[in-house]
N, C-alpha and C positions, 0 to 999 in steps of 0.2 A: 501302832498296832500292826501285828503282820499282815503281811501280802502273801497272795500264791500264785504264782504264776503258773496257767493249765494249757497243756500244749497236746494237740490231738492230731496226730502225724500220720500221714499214708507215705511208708519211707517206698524209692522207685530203684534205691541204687543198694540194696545191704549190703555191699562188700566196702564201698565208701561211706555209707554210714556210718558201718563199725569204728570208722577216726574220728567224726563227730562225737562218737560216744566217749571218746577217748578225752579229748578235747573239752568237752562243754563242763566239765566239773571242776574245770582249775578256774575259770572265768566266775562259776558261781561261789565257789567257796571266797574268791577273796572277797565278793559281793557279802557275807555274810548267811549263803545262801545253806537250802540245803535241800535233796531230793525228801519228797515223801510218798511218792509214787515215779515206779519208773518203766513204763512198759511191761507192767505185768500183767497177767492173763486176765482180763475182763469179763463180764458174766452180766448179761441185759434181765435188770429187776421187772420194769416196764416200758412202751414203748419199742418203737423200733429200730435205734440208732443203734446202729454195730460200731463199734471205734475199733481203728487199726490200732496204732499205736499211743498210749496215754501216760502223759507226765505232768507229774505235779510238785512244782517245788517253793518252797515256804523261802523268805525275804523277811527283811524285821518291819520293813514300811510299802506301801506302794510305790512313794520316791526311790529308794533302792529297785526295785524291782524295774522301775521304768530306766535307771541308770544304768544297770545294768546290758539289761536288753540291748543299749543305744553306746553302750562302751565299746573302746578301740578292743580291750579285754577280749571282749566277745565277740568282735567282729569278726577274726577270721574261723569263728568256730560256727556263726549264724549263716558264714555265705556260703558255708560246705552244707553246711543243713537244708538251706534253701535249694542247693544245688541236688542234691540226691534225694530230695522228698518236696511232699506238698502238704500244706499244714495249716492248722489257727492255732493261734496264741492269743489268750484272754490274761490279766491279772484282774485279782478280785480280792477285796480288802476284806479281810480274819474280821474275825468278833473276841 
């Protein structure tokens, strides 16, 4: 069943960012991955949470998704991420 992995980001560096953005789609696509939200403009239904930046992307399994994440693939793309922003990443398994 699918996974999504949601990743909710307060980016500190945009001008380094922008290589991560560059970067992180080659890692996910050989994952089988794919974006279905990606930083776009957000709108609060209820509640108070303001999100900076929100991404969400579909996996075929949550084992993929946790592969992923933990891949050499990704690695140099997660330590640029980590390096110019501050974030959570959740995966949560489809219906």
């Amino acid at each position: 069943m699918p996974a999504y992995v949601i990743a909710h980001i307060d980016v500190q560096d945009p001008v380094k960012y922008e290589d991560y953005k560059k970067m992180s789609p080659i890692s996910i696509e050989r994952f089988g991955g794919r974006f279905i939200a990606r930083g776009g403009r957000t709108e609060v239904l209820e509640g108070t949470w303001q999100p900076k930046r929100l991404v969400m992307i579909e996996f075929p399994s949550v084992e993929v998704a946790r592969e992923w994440w933990a891949s050499d693939d990704y690695a140099p793309a997660k330590a640029l991420r980590q390096a110019t922003s501050t974030g959570d990443l959740i995966v949560v398994e489809g219906v």
